[in-house]
C-alpha positions as CSV (number, residue, x, y, z in Angstrom):
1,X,141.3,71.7,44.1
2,X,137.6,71.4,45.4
3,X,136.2,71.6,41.8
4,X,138.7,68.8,40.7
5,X,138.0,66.3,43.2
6,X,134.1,67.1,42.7
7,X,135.1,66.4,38.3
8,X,136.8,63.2,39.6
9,X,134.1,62.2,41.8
10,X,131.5,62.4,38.5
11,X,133.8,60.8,36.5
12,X,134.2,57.5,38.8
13,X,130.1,57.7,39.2
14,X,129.9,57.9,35.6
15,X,132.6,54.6,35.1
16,X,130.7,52.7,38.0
17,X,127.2,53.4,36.6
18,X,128.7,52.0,33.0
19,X,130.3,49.2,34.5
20,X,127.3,48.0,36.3
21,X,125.3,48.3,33.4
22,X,127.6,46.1,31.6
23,X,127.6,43.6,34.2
24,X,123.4,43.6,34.4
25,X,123.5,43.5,30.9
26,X,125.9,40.2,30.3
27,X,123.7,38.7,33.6
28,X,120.8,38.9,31.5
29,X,122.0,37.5,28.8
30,X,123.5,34.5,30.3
31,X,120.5,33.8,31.7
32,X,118.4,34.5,28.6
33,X,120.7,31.8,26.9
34,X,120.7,29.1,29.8
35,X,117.0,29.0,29.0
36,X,116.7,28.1,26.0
């Protein structure tokens, strides 16, 4: 049970750590394009 919530844990670190690069990476483009 330990080991599973531990694999569950990683596996929401891993989403959240994708998701936030998503969202840095659309920031920086909107503001890339709202300079030129």
């Amino acid at each position: 049970m330990k080991i599973e919530n531990h694999h569950t844990k990683l596996y929401y670190d891993k989403q959240q750590q994708k998701a936030t690069a998503l969202a840095v990476g659309v920031y920086q483009l909107i503001r890339t394009n709202s300079h030129n």
